[in-house]
C-alpha positions as a Markdown table, in Angstrom:
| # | Residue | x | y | z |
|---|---|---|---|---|
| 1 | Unk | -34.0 | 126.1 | 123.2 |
| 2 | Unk | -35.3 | 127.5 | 119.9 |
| 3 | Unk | -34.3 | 125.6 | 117.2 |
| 4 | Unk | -36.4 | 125.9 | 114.4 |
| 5 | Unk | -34.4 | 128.7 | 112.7 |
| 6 | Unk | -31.0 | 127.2 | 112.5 |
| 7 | Unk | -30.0 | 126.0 | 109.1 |
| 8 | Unk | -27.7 | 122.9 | 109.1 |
| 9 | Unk | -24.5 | 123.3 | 108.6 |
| 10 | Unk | -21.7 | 120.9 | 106.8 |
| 11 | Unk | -18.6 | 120.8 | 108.0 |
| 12 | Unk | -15.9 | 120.3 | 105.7 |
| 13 | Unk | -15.1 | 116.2 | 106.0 |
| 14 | Unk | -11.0 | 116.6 | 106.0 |
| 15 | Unk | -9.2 | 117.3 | 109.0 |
| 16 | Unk | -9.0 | 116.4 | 112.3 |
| 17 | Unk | -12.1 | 115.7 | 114.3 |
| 18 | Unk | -11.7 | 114.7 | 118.1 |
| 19 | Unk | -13.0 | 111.8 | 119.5 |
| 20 | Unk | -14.1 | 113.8 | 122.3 |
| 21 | Unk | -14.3 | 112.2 | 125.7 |
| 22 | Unk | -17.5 | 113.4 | 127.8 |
| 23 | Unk | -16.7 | 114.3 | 132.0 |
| 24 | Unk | -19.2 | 112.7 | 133.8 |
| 25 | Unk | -20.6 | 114.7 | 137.2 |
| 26 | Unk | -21.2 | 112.9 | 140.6 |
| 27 | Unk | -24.5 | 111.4 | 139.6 |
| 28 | Unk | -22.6 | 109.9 | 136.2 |
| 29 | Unk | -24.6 | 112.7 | 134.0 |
| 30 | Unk | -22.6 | 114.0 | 131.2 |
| 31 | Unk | -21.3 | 117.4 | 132.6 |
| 32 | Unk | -22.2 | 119.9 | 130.5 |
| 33 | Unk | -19.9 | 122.7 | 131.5 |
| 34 | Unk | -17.2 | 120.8 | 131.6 |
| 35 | Unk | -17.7 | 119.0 | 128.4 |
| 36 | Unk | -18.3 | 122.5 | 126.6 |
| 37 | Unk | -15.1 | 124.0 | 128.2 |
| 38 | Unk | -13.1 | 120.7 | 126.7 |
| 39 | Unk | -14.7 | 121.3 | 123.3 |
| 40 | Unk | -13.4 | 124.2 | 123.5 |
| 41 | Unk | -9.6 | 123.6 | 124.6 |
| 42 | Unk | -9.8 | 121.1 | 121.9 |
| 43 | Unk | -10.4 | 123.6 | 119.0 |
| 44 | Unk | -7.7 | 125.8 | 120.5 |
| 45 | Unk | -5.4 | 122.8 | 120.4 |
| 46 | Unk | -6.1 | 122.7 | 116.1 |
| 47 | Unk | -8.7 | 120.3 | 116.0 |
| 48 | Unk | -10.9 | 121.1 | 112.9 |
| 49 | Unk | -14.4 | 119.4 | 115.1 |
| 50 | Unk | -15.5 | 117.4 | 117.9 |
| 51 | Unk | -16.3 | 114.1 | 117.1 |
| 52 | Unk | -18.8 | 114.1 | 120.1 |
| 53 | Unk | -20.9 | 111.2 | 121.5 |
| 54 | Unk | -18.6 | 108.3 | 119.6 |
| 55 | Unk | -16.9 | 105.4 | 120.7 |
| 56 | Unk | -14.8 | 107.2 | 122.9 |
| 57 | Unk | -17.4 | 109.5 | 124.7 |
| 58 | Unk | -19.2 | 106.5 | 125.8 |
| 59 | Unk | -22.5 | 107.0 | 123.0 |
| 60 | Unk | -23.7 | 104.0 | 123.7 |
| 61 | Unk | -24.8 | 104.4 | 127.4 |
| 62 | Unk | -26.5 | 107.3 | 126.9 |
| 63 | Unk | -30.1 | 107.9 | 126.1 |
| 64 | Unk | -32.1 | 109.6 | 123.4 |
| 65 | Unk | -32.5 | 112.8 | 126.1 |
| 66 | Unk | -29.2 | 112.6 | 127.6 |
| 67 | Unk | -27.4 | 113.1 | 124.1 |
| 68 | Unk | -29.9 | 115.5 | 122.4 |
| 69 | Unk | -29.2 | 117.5 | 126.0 |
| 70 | Unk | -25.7 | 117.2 | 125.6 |
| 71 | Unk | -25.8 | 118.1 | 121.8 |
| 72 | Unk | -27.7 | 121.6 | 122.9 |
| 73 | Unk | -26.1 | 122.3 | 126.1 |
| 74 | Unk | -22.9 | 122.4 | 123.0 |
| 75 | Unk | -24.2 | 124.6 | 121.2 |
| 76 | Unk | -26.0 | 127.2 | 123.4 |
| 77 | Unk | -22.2 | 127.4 | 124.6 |
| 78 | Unk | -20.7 | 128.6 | 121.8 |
| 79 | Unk | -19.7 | 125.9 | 119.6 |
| 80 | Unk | -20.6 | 126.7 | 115.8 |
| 81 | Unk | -22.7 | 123.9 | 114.4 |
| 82 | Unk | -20.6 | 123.6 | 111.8 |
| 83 | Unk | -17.4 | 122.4 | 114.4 |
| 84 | Unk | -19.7 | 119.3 | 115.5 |
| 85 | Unk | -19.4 | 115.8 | 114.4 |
| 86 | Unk | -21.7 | 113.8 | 116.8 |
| 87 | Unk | -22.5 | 110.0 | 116.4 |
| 88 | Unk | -26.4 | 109.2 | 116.0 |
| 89 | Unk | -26.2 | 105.9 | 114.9 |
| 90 | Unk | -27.8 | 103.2 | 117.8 |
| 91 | Unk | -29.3 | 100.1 | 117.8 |
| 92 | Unk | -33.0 | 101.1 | 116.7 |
| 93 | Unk | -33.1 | 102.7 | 113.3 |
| 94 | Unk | -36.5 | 104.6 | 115.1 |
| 95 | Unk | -34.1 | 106.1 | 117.5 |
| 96 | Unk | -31.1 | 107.0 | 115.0 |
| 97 | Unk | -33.6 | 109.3 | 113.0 |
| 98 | Unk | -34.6 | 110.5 | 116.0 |
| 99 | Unk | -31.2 | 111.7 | 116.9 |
| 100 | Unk | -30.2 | 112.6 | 113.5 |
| 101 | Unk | -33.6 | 114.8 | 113.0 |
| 102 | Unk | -32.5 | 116.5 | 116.4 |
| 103 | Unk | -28.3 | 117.0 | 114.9 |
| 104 | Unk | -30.1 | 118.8 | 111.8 |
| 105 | Unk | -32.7 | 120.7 | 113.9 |
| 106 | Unk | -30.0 | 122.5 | 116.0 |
| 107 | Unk | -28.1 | 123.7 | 112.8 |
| 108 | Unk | -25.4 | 120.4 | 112.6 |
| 109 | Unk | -25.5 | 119.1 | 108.7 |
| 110 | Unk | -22.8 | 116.3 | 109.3 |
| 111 | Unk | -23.4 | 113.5 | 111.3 |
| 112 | Unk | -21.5 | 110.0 | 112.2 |
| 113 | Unk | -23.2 | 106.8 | 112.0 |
| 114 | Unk | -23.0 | 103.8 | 113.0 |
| 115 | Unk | -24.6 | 100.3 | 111.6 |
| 116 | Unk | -27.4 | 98.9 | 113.7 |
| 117 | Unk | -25.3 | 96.6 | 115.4 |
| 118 | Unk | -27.3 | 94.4 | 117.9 |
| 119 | Unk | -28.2 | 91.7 | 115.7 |
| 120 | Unk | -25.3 | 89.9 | 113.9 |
| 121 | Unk | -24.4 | 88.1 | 111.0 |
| 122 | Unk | -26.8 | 90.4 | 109.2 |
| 123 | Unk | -26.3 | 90.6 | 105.5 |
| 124 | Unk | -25.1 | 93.2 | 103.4 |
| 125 | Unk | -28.9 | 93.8 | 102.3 |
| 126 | Unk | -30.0 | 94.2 | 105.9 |
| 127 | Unk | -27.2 | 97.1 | 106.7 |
| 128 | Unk | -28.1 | 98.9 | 103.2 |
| 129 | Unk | -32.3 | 98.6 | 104.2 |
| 130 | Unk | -31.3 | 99.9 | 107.9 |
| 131 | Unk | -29.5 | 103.2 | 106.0 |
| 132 | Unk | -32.2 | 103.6 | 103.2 |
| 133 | Unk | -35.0 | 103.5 | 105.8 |
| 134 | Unk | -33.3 | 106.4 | 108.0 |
| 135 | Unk | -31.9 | 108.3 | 105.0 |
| 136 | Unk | -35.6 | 108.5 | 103.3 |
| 137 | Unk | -37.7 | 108.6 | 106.7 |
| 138 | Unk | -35.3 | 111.7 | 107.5 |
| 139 | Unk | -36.3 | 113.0 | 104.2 |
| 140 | Unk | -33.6 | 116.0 | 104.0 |
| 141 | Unk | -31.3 | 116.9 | 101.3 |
| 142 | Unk | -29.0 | 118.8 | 103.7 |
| 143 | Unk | -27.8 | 115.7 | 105.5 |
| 144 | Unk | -24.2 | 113.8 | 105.4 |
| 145 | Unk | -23.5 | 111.3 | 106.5 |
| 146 | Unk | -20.1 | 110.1 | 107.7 |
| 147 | Unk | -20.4 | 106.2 | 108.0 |
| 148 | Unk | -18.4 | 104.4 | 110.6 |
| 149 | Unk | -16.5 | 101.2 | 110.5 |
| 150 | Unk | -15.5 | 99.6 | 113.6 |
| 151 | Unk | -15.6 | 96.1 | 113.7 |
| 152 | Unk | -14.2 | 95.0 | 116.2 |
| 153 | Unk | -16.9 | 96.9 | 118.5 |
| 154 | Unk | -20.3 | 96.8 | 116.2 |
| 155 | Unk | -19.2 | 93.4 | 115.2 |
| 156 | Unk | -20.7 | 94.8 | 111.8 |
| 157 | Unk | -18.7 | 95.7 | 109.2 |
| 158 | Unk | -19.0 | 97.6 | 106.4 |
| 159 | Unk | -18.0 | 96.0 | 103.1 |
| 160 | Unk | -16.9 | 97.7 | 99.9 |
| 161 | Unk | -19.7 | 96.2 | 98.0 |
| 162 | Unk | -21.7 | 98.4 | 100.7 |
| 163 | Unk | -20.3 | 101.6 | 100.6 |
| 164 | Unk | -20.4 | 101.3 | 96.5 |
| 165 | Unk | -24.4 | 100.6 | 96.8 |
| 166 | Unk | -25.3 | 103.4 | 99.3 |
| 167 | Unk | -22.9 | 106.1 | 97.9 |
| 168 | Unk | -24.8 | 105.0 | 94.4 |
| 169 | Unk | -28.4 | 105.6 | 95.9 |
| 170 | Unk | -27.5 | 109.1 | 98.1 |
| 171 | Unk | -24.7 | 110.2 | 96.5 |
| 172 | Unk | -24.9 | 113.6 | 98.0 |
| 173 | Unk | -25.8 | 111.9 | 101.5 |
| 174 | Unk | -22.7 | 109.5 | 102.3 |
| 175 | Unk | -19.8 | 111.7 | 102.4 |
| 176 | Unk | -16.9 | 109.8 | 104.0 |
| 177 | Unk | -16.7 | 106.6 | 106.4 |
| 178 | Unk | -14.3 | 106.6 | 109.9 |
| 179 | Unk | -12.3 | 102.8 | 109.6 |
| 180 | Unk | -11.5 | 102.4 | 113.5 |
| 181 | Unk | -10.6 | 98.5 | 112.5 |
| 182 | Unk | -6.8 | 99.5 | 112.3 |
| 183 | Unk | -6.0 | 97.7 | 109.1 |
| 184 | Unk | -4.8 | 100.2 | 106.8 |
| 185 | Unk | -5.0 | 98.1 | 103.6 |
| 186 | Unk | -8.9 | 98.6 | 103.8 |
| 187 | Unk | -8.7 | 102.4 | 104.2 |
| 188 | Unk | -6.1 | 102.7 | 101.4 |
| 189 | Unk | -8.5 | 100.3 | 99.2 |
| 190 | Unk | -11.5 | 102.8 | 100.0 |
| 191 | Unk | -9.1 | 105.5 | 99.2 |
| 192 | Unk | -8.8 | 104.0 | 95.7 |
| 193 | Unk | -11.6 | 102.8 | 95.1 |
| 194 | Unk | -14.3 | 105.7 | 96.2 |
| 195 | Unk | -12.9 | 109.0 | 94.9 |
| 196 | Unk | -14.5 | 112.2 | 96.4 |
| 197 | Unk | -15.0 | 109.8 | 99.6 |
| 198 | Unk | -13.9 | 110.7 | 103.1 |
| 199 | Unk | -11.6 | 108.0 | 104.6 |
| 200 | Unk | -11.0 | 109.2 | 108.3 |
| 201 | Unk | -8.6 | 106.7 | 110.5 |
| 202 | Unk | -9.5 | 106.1 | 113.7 |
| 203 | Unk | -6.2 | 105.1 | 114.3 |
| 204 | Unk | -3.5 | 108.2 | 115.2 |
| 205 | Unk | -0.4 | 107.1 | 114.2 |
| 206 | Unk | -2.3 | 106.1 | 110.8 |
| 207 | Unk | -2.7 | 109.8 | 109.9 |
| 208 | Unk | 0.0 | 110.5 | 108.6 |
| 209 | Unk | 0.7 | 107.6 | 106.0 |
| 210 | Unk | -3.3 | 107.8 | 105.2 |
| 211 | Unk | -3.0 | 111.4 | 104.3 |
| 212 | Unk | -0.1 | 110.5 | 102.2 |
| 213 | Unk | -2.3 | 107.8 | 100.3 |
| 214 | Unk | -5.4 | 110.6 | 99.4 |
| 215 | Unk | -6.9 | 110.4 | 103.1 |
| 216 | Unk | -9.1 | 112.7 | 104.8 |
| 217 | Unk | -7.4 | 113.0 | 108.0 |
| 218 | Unk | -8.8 | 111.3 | 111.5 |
| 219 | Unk | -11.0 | 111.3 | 114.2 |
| 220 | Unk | -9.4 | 109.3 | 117.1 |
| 221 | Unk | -9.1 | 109.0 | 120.6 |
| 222 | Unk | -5.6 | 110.1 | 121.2 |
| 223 | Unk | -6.3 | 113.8 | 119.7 |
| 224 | Unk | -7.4 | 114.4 | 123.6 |
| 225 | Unk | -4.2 | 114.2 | 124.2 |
| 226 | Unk | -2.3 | 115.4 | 121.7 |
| 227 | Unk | -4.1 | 117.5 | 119.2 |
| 228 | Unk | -1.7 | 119.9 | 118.0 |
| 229 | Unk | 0.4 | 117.3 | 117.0 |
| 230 | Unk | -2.4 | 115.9 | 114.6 |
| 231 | Unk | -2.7 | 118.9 | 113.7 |
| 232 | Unk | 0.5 | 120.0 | 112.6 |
| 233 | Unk | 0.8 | 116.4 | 111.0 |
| 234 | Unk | -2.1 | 117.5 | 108.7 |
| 235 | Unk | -1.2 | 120.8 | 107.8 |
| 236 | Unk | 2.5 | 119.4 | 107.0 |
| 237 | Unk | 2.4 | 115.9 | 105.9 |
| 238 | Unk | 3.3 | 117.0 | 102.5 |
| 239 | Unk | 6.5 | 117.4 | 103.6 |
| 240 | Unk | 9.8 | 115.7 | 103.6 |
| 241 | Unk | 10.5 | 112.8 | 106.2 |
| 242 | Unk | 13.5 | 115.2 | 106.8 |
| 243 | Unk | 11.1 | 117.7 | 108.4 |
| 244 | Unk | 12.3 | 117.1 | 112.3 |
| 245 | Unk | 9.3 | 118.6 | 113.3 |
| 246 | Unk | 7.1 | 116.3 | 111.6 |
| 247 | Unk | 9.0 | 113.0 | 112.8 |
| 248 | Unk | 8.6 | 114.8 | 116.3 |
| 249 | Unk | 5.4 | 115.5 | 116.1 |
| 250 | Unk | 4.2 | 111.9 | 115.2 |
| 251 | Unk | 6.2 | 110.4 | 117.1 |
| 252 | Unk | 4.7 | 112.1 | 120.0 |
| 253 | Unk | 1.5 | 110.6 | 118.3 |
| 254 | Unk | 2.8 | 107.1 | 118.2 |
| 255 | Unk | 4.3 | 107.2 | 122.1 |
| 256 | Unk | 0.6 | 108.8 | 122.7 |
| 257 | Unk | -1.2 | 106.0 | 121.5 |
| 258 | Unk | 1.1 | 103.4 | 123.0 |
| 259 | Unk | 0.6 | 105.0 | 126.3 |
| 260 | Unk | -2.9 | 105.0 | 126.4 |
| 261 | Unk | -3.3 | 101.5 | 124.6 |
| 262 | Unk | -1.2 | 99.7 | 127.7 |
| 263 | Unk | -4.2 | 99.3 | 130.0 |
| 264 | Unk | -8.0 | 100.1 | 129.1 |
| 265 | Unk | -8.1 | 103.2 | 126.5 |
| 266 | Unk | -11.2 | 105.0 | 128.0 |
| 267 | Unk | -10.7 | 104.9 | 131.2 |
| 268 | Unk | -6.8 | 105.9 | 130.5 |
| 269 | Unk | -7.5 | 108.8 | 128.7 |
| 270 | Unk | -10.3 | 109.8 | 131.6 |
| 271 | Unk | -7.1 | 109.5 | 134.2 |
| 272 | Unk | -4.9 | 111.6 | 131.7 |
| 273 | Unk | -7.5 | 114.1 | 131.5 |
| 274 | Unk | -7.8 | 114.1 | 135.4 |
| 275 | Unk | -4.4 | 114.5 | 136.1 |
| 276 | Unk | -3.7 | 117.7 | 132.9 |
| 277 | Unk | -7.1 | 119.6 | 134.5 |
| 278 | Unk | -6.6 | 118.8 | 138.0 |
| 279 | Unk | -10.0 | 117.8 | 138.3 |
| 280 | Unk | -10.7 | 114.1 | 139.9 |
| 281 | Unk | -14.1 | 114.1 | 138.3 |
| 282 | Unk | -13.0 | 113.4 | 134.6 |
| 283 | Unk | -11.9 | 110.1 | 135.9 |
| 284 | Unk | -15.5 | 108.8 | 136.1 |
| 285 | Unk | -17.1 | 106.8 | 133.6 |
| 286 | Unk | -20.5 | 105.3 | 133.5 |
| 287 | Unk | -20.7 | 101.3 | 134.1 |
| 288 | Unk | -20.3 | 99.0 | 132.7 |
| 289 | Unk | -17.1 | 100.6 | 132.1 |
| 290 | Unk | -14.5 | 100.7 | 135.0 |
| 291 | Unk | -11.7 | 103.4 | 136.6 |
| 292 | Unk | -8.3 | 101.8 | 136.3 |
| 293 | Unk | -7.2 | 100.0 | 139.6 |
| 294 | Unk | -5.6 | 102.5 | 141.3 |
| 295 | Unk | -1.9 | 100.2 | 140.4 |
| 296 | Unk | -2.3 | 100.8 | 137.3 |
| 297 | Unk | -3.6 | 104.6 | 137.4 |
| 298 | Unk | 0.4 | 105.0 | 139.4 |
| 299 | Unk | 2.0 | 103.6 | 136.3 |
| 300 | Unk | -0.1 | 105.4 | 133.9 |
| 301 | Unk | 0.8 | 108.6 | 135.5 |
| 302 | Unk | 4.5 | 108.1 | 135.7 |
| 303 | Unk | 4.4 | 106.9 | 132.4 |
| 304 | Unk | 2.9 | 109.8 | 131.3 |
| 305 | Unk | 5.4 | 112.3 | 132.7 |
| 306 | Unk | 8.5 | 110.7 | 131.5 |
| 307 | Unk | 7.0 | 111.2 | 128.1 |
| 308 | Unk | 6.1 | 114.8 | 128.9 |
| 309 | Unk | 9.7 | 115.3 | 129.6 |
| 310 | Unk | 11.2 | 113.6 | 127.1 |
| 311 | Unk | 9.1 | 115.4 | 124.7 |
């Protein structure tokens, strides 16, 4: 794939942004087709991006080539640049400019990033050296970078004190963090503190009240689920608490969440996705990660319908 021609492309950092989850074919290789043809329902559904290769479409066990693949396979099917989000950030800094060089190469301006995160305990002035390093050795004024907090995963969080040094160095560069930690005080706080900063919950039923506090919208699991309820959330949270369809539409959100949170989220959302496309295949996922006993795939299911009716 010619790629030298492409001229990244920013997306606009407030909205929704999918935590897309990536379908995995027999030999547990990220399907391309079907992750392309998911990207795309997604966008139809009101998303305003797909948070590719995150948390939630298992980054972390890919390689270098399997994501750079992935990332082209996206865009030679139609997806605009500019509708991407993907995480680049991994372990080795070495390896995160690799796959942020590759993002910008291929026409995507706005990447995700997470903290190296093997090491821990590592000081403030360790995470800031790790950024600096990738954001000069990448050398490219075009770049933005959406940092991500998620503590409870990294185990390397991402202080204030950080943000405030970093956004002071390459202010043009760090554009906006995801806070996946749940505690809504410290997205609020960033609100406050950092204006012109893009808080993004990674938290659904957070949306809405984040919005409502200056917030930039989300990028969450969930929105493979229920997308157009996000959406509508961020077109209309301006409104009223009177607005039925508003209250409907997050609590749909909420119930979403809850449903997905009562066994393993991944592999939850995997047997979700199985059972909307009718394809057995999404359920995979690449170890260390699990299916869902098949007990517990039963309840899932019949969880899921009741709230599809009741909805």
């Amino acid at each position: 794939m010619s790629t030298s021609s492409l001229h990244p492309q920013s997306l606009n950092s407030h909205g929704v942004f999918s935590a897309a989850l990536t379908p995995l074919d027999a030999d547990l290789a990220p399907d391309h087709a079907r992750f392309i043809a998911h990207c795309r329902y997604l966008l139809d559904e009101g998303c305003d991006a797909i948070a590719m290769l995150g948390t939630t479409g298992e980054a972390n066990s890919f390689s270098v080539a399997e994501r750079t693949a992935l990332l082209e396979a996206v865009i030679a099917g139609g997806i605009k640049p500019n509708q991407l989000l993907p995480g680049t950030g991994v372990a080795a800094f070495t390896e995160t400019v690799a796959l942020t060089r590759h993002a910008l190469s291929v026409g995507v301006g706005t990447v995700v990033m997470l903290p190296p995160f093997y090491y821990k305990n590592v000081s403030d002035d360790g995470v800031y050296a790790a950024y600096s390093e990738i954001i000069q050795r990448i050398g490219d004024a075009r770049l933005k970078i959406v940092l991500y907090h998620i503590p409870q995963m990294s185990m390397q969080p991402i202080s204030h004190a950080l943000i405030e040094r970093l956004r002071k160095a390459y202010p043009s560069t760090i554009v906006g963090i995801k806070d996946s930690s749940g505690d809504f005080a410290n997205m609020t706080a960033m609100v406050e503190r950092f204006h012109g900063f893009a808080v993004l919950t990674g938290a659904d039923p957070l949306l809405l009240p984040l919005l409502r506090k200056g917030g930039a919208g989300c990028i969450t699991a969930t929105s493979n689920l229920v997308a157009r309820d996000l959406a509508y959330v961020f077109k209309h949270f301006r409104d009223s608490d009177d607005d039925a369809d508003l209250a409907a539409a997050q609590a749909r959100i909420v119930k979403a969440r809850e449903l997905v949170s009562r066994f393993a989220q991944m592999p939850s959302l995997k047997a979700l996705m199985a059972e909307r496309t009718g394809h057995a295949g999404w359920q995979r996922l690449r170890p260390p990660l699990e299916t869902l006993p098949a007990a517990q795939v039963k309840e899932l299911l019949a969880s899921a319908a009741a709230f599809a009716k009741a909805a």
